[in-house]
C-alpha positions as CSV (number, residue, x, y, z in Angstrom):
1,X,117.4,114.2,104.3
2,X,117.6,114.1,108.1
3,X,118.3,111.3,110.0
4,X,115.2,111.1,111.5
5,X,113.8,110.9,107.9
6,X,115.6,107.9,106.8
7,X,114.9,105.9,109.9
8,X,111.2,106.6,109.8
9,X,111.7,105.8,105.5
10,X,113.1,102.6,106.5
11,X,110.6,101.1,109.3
12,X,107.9,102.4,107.3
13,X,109.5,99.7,104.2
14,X,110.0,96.9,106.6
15,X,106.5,97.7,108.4
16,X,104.5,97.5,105.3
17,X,106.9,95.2,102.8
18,X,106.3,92.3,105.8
19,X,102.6,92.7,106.0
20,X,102.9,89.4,103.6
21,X,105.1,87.8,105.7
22,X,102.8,88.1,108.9
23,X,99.9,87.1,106.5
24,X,102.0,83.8,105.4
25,X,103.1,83.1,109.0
26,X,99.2,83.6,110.3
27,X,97.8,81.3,107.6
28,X,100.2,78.2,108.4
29,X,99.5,78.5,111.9
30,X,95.7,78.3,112.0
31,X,94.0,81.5,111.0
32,X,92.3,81.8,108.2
33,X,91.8,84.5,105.3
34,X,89.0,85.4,106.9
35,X,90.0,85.8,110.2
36,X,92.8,87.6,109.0
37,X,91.0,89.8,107.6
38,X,88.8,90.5,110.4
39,X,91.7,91.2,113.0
40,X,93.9,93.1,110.6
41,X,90.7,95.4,110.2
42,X,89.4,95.7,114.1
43,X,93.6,96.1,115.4
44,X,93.9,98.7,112.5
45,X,91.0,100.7,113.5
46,X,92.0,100.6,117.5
47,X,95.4,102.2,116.4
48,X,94.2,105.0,114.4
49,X,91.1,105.3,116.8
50,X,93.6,106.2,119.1
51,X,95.5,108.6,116.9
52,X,92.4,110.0,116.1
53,X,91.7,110.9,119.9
54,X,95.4,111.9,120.5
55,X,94.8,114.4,118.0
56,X,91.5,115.9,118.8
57,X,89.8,114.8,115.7
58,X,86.1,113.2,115.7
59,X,84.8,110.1,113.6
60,X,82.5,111.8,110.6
61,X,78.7,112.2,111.7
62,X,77.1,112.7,107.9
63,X,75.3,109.9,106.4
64,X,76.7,110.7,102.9
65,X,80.6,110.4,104.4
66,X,80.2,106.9,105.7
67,X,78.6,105.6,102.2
68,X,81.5,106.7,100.6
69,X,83.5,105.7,103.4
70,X,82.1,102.1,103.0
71,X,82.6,101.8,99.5
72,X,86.3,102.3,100.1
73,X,86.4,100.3,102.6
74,X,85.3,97.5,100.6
75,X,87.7,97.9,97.6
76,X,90.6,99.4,99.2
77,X,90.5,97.1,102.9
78,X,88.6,94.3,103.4
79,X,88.5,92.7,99.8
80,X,91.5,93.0,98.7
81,X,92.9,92.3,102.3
82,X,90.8,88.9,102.0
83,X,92.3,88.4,98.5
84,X,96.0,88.9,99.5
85,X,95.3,86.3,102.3
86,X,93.7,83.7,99.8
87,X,96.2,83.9,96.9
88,X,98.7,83.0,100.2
89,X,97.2,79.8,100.9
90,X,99.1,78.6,97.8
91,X,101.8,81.3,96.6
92,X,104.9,82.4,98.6
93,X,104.5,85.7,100.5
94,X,107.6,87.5,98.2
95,X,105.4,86.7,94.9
96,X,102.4,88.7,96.5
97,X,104.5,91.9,97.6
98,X,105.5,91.6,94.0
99,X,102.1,91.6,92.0
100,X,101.2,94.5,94.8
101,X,103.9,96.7,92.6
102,X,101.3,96.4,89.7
103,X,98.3,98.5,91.6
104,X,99.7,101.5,89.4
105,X,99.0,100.0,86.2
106,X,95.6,98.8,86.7
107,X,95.0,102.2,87.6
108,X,96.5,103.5,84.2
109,X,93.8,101.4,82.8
110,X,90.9,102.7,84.4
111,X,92.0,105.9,83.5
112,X,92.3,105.0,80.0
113,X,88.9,102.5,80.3
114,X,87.3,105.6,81.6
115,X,88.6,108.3,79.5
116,X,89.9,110.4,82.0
117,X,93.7,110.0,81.7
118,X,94.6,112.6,79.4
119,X,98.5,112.2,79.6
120,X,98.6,109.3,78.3
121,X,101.7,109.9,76.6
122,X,104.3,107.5,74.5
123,X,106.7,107.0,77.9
124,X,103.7,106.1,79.9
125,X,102.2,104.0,77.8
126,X,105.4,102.0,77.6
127,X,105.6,101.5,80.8
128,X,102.5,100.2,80.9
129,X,103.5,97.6,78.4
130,X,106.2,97.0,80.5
131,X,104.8,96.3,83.7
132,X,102.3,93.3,82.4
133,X,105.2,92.2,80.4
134,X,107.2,91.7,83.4
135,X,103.8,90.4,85.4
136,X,103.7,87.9,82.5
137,X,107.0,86.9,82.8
138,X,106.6,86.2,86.5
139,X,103.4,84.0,85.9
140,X,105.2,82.1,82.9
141,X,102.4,80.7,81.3
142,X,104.2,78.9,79.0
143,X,106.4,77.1,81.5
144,X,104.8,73.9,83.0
145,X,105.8,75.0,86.4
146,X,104.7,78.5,85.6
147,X,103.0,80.4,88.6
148,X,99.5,81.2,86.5
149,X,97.1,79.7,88.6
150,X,93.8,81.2,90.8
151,X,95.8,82.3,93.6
152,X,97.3,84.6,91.5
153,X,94.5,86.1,89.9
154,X,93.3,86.3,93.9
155,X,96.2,88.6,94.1
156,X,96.2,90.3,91.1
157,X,92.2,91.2,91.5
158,X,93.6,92.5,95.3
159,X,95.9,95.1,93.7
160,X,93.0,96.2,90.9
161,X,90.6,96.2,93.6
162,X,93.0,98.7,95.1
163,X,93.0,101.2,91.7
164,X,89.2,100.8,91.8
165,X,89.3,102.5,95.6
166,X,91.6,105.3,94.6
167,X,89.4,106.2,91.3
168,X,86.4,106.3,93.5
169,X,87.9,107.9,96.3
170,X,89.2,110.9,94.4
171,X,85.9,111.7,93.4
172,X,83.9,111.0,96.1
173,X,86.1,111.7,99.1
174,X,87.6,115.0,99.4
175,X,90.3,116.6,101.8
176,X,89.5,116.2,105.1
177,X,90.5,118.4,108.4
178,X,90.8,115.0,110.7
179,X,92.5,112.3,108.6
180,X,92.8,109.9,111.0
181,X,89.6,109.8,112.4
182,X,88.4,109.4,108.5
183,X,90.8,106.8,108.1
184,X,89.7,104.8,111.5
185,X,86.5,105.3,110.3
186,X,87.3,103.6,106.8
187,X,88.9,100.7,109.0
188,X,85.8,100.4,111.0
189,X,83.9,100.2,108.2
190,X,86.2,97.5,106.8
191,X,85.7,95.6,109.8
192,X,81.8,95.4,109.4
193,X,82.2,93.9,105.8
194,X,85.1,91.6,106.5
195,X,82.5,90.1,109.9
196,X,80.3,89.0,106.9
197,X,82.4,86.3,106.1
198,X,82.3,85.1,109.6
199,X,80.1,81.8,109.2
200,X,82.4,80.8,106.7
201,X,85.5,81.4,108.5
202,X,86.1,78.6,109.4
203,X,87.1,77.0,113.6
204,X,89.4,79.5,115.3
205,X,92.1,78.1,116.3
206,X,95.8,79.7,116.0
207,X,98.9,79.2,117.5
208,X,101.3,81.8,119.7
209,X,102.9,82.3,116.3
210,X,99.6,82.9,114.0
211,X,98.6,85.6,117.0
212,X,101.7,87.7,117.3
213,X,102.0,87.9,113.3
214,X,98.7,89.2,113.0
215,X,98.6,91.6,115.9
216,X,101.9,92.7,113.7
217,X,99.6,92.9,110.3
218,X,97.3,95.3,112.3
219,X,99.1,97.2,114.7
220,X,102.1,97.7,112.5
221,X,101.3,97.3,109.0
222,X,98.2,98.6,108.8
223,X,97.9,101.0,112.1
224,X,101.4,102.7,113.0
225,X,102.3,103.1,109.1
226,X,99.8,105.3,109.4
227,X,101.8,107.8,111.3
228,X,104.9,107.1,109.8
229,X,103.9,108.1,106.4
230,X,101.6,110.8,107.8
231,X,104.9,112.3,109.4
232,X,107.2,111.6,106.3
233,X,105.2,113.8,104.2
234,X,105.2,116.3,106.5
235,X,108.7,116.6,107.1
236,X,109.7,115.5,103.3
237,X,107.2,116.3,100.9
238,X,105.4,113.6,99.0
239,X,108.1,112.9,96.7
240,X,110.2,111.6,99.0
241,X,107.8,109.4,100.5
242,X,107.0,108.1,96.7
243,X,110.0,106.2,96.9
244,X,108.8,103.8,99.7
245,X,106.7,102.1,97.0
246,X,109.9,101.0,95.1
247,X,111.1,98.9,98.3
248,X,107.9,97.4,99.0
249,X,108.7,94.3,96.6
250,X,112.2,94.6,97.3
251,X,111.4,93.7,101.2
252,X,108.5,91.5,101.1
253,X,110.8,89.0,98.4
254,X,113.8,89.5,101.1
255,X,111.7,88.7,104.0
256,X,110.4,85.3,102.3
257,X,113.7,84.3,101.6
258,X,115.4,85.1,104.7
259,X,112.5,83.6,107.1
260,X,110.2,81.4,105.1
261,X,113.0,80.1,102.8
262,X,111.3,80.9,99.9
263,X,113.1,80.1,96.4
264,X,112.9,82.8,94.6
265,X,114.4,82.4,90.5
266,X,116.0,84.5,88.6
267,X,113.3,84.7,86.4
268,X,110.4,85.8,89.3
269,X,113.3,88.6,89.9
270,X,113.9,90.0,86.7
271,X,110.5,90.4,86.4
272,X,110.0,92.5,89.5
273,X,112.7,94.8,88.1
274,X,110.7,95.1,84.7
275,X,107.4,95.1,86.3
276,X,108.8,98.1,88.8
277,X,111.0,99.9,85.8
278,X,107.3,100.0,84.3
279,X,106.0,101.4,87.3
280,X,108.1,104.0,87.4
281,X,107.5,105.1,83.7
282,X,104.0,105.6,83.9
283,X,104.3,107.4,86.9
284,X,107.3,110.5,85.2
285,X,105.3,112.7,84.1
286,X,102.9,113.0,87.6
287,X,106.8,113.5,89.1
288,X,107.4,116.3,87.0
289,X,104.5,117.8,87.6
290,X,105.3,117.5,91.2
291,X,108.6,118.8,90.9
292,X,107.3,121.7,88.6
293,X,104.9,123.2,90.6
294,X,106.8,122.6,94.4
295,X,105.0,124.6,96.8
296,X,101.3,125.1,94.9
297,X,98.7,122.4,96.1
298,X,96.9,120.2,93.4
299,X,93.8,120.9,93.3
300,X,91.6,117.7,93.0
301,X,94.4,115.5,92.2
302,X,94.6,112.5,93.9
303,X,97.4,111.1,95.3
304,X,99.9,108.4,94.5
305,X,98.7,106.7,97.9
306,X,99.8,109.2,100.8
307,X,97.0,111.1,102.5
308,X,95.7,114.1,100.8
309,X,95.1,115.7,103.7
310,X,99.0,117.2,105.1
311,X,98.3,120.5,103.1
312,X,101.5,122.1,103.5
313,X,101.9,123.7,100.3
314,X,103.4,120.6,98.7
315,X,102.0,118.8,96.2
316,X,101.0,115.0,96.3
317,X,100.6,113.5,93.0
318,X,103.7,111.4,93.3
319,X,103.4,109.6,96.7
320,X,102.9,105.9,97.7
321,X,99.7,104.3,98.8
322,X,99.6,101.2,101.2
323,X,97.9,102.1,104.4
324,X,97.8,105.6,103.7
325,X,95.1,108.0,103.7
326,X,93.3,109.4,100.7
327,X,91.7,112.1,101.5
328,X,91.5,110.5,105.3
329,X,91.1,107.1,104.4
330,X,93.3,104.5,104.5
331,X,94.6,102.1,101.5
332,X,96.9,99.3,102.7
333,X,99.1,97.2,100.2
334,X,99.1,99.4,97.4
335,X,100.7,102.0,95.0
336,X,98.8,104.6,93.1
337,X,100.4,106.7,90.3
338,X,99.6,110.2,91.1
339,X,97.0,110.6,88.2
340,X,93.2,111.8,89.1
341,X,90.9,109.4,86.4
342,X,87.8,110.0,87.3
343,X,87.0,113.4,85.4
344,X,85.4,114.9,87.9
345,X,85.9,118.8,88.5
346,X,89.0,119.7,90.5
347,X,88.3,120.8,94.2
348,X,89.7,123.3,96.9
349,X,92.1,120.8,99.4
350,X,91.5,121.6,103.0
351,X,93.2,123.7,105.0
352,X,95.9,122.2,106.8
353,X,95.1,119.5,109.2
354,X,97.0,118.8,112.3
355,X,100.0,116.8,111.7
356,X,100.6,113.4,114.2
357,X,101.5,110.6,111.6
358,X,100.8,108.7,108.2
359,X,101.0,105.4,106.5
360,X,101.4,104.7,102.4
C-alpha cells in the first residue's frame, strides 16, 4: 500500500477513534449531550457542504429523498450521537469506542430478526456468540463493580440504532451520483432533529476546552473523515478500508488512557479482543465474497459502512462505517458487516461519481 495510503489509514483511525475523547472532554467542561449533539451535526454539515460545492454536486430536490434522508438521519446521526454523549456522562470514553465495535452484531440480528440474512452460517453465527459474550464480559454483571448500568444501555442502544440506519438505508437509499451533497444533506437533516432537544438542553456555558473538542467532533470526526475514507476507497478498494474498524476501539481505549487517565482492566481488554475476534467472524464470509468477485460491483449490497457511491469496479461489502456515506449519507461511530438484510430486490449502483474524499 502507498505511503500516502497508510497515512490517510492512520488519521482517518485517530480522527474517528477520538471522537469519544472530544465527547468526554466537551461534557466535563460545560456542554451538554444535547449541545453536543447539535454542533457535532451543524460543523458536520458545513464541512461536507463545502465538499459538496468543491465538487459540483447539489443538495437533492425530491421530496421522497429527504424522507428517507430524515429517517437516517435520525437513527444513524442525531440519536445515536445524543446516546454516545449521555452514556459519557457516567462511563469512560475507551468503554464507549469499545461497545461501538458491537454495531456489526446487532446488525446480524436484524438480519436474522428479519429473515433476510441468508448466510447465516456456523462461523458467523459463532461469532455472534462471541461478540455479546465478550460485551457481557465487559459489563460483568455478576461483579459488584460491574459496568451494567443505563449509561451503557445508552451506548449500546447508540450502536443498534446504528444497524437499524444501515438496514433502512440499503433499501430505501440507493447509489447516488453526488455523495457528499447527500451526505451534507443527511447532516442537515440531523441537525433539525438534534434542535428539538433544544429547551431541554440545558444553560450554555463551555469552556475554551469544551469548544475546541467539539469543533474537533465536527470538523474532524464527523466532517474531514469524510474525505478521507471517500479517498481510501478509491485508491484502495473497500477492503482495505475495512480494516479501520478494527482500530477504532484500539484508539479510543488508548486515547482515554493516555489523556483522561482512564483505568482500563484486564478484564474490559480481553473483552474488546473477544468482542472484535467476533466481529470479525461474522463478517468472513462478506470478505470472501469481496475477494471472490474483485472488480464486479454488488449489486444492491450494502456496505460494511464506506459510501456506496466510489463505483470503481470494486466491490464494497466489507468496508467500515463511522462517518461514511451509504449510498451518500453519512453514518458516524459505527461498523456494519457487509451483509444487505432487508430483502429487498438488488439494484443497478450508479455510475461512477466524482471522487474528492470519504469518511467510515
Amino acid at each position: 500500500m502507498p505511503l500516502a495510503s497508510t497515512l490517510r489509514m492512520a488519521v482517518l483511525a485517530l480522527f474517528w477513534g477520538s471522537g469519544f475523547l472530544w465527547i468526554k472532554l466537551a461534557l466535563t467542561h460545560g456542554l451538554t449531550p444535547a449541545q453536543i449533539t447539535i454542533v457535532r451535526c451543524a460543523l458536520g454539515t458545513a464541512v461536507l457542504l463545502l465538499l459538496a460545492r468543491r465538487a459540483g454536486q447539489r443538495l437533492p430536490r425530491s421530496r421522497t429523498a429527504w424522507g428517507h434522508l430524515a429517517v437516517a438521519a435520525l437513527f444513524c446521526n442525531a440519536l445515536p450521537f445524543a446516546l454516545f454523549a449521555l452514556g459519557e456522562q457516567h462511563l469512560d470514553s475507551g468503554i464507549a469506542g469499545v461497545l461501538n465495535a458491537t454495531t456489526p452484531l446487532w446488525s446480524l440480528l436484524i438480519g436474522i430478526g428479519l429473515g433476510t440474512d441468508r448466510a447465516l452460517r456456523p462461523v458467523r453465527l459463532t461469532g455472534l456468540v462471541l461478540g455479546f459474550a465478550g460485551t457481557v464480559l465487559i459489563f460483568a454483571p455478576w461483579h459488584h463493580e460491574g459496568l451494567l448500568s443505563l449509561p451503557a444501555l445508552y451506548l449500546l442502544a447508540a450502536a443498534a440504532s446504528y444497524a437499524v440506519a444501515f438496514a433502512y438505508m440499503a433499501r430505501h437509499l440507493t447509489a447516488s451520483e453526488a455523495p457528499m451533497a447527500m451526505s451534507a444533506a443527511q447532516l442537515l437533516a440531523a441537525t433539525a432533529w438534534s434542535t428539538l432537544a433544544l429547551p431541554a438542553a440545558g444553560p450554555f456555558r463551555p469552556d475554551v476546552t469544551a469548544l475546541l473538542a467539539v469543533a474537533a467532533l465536527g470538523v474532524l470526526g464527523t466532517g474531514v473523515t469524510f474525505y478521507l475514507n471517500y479517498r481510501l476507497i478509491a485508491d484502495e478498494g473497500p477492503t482495505t478500508a475495512a480494516t479501520v474498524g478494527y482500530l477504532l476501539p484500539v484508539v479510543s481505549v488508548a486515547l482515554g488512557a493516555a489523556v483522561l487517565d482512564e483505568q482500563i482492566g484486564v478484564r474490559v481488554l480481553a473483552g474488546m479482543a473477544v468482542v472484535l475476534v467476533g466481529v470479525g467472524l461474522t463478517r468472513r464470509n462478506t470478505a470472501s465474497r469481496t475477494r471472490g468477485s474483485a472488480g464486479a460491483p454488488h449489486d444492491g449490497t450494502t456496505y460494511d459502512g464506506a459510501p456506496r457511491t466510489p463505483h470503481d469496479g470494486t466491490t464494497h461489502d466489507d468496508t467500515t462505517y463511522d462517518g461514511t456515506t451509504h449510498d451518500g449519507a453519512t453514518c458516524d461511530g459505527a461498523t456494519y458487516d457487509g451483509a444487505r438484510h432487508d430483502g429487498a430486490p438488488a439494484r443497478r449502483p450508479a455510475p461512477p461519481a466524482e471522487l474528492s474524499g470519504g469518511s467510515r
